[in-house]
N, C-alpha and C positions, 0 to 999 in steps of 0.2 A: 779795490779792483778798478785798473785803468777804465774810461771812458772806452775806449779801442776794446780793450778785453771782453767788458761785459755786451758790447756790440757784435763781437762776432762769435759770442754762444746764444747771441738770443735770437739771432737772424735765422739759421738752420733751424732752430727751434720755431720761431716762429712759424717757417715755410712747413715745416712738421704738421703743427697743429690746424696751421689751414686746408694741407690735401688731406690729411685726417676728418677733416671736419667735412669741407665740399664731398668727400668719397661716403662721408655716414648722409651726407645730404641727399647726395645724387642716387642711394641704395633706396634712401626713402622714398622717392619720389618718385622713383621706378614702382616701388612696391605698389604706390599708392595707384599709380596709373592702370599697371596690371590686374589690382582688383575693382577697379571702375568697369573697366574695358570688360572682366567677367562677369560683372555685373548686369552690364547693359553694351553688350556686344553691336548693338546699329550704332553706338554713337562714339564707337573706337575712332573714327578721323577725329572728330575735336578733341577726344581727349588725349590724344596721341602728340596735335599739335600744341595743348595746353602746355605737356609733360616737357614737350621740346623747347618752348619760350622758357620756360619756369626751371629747368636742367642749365639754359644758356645764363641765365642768369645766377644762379648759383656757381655755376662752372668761374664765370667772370670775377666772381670773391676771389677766388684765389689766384687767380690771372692776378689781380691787384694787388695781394701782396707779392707777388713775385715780382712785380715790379719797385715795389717799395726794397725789398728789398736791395735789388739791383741798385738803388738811389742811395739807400743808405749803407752798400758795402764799401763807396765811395769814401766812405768818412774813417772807414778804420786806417788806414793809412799808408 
C-alpha cells in the first residue's frame, strides 16, 4: 500500500479516535466535577472552575490533531 493510501485511511481514523477519546474525557470529567460539587456544594465555584481549565485542556488534544492532520493531508497528493 502506497504511502498516499495508507495516509488518507489513517487521518479520518485518527481524527476518529481522538473526538472519541476527548468526548470519553470530557464525560469524565463532568462526572467527576458533578459528584464533588454534590459532595460539598460551598465549594462548587472552584470546582466548577477546576472542571473548566482541565475540560480546555483536554478539549485542546484534539484541537491538535486536527490540526496535524490538516498538515499532513497536504502530503497525500
Amino acid at each position: 500500500m502506497p504511502y498516499a493510501s495508507a495516509l488518507s485511511f489513517a487521518l479520518p481514523l485518527g481524527i476518529a479516535i481522538a473526538a472519541i477519546g476527548s468526548g470519553i474525557g470530557l464525560g469524565m470529567i463532568g462526572q467527576g466535577a458533578m459528584q464533588a460539587i454534590g459532595r460539598q456544594p460551598e465549594a462548587a465555584a472552584k470546582i466548577q472552575l477546576a472542571m473548566i481549565i482541565i475540560a480546555g485542556l483536554a478539549e485542546a488534544l484534539t484541537i491538535y490533531a486536527f490540526v496535524t492532520m490538516f498538515v499532513l493531508s497536504t502530503k497525500i497528493g
